[in-house]
C-alpha positions in Angstrom: 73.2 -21.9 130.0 75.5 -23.9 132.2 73.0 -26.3 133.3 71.7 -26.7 129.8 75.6 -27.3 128.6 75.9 -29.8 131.6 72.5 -31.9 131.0 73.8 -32.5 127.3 76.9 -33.6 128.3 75.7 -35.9 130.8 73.0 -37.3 128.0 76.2 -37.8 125.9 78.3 -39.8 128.2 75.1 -41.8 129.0 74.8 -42.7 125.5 78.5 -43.5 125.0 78.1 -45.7 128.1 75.1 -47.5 126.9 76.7 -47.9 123.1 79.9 -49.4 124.9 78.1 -51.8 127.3 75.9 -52.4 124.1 79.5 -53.4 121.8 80.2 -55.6 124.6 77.4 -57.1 125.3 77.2 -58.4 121.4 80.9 -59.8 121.5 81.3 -63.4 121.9 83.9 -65.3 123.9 85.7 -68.2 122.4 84.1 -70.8 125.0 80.1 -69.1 123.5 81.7 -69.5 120.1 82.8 -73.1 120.9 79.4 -74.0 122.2 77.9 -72.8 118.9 80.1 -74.9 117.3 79.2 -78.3 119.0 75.4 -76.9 119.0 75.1 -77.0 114.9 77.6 -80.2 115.0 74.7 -82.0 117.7 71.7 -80.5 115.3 73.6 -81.7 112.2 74.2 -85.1 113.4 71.1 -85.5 114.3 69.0 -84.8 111.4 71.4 -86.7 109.6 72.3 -90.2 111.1 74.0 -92.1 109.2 76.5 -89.4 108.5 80.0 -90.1 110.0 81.7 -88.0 112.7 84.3 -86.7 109.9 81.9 -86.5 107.3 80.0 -84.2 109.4 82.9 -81.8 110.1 84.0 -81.3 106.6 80.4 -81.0 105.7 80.1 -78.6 108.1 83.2 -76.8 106.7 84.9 -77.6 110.1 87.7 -79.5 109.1 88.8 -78.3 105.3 90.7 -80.3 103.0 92.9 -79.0 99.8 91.9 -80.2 96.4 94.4 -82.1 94.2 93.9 -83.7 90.9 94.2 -86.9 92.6 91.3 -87.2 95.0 93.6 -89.8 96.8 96.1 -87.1 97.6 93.6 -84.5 99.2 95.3 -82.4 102.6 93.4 -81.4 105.5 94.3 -78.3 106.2 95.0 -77.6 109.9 92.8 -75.2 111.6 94.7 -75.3 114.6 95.3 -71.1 114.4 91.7 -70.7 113.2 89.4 -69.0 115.8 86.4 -70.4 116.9 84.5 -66.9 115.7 85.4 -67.5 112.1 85.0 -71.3 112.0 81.9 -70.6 113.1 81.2 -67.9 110.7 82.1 -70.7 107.7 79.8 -73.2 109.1 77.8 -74.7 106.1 79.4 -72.3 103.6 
């Protein structure tokens, strides 16, 4: 009964071990989220030349701008604090 008690314990912690290398394994770093970033900006710009550089990043919900009633009066709004996982996340959105 012990060895039976042991073998299903060490099938447990084998599982655990391969669900945690598994989580991180499927988490991106900032740097892999930042290459993503310039990846769908390159494919983007390319299938779409005669789109400017700025155009392209608010196209690409990149850079995001408030709405007045004035379209002259329109604020970027500064995604200096956003991470690269969630600007990702909104690309094309």
């Amino acid at each position: 009964m012990k060895k039976i008690g042991m073998n299903i314990c060490k099938i447990f912690l084998t599982y655990k071990k391969k669900n945690i290398e598994k989580k991180l394994l499927m988490k991106k770093t900032r740097l892999e989220y930042n290459r993503m970033i310039l990846e769908k900006l390159k494919e983007y710009l390319e299938n779409n030349p005669n789109i400017r550089f700025g155009q392209a990043l608010c196209n690409l919900n990149i850079i995001k701008y408030s709405l007045d009633n004035d379209s002259y009066n329109n604020k970027v709004i500064d995604p200096f604090f956003e991470e690269s996982s969630e600007t990702y996340k909104e690309l094309y959105t």
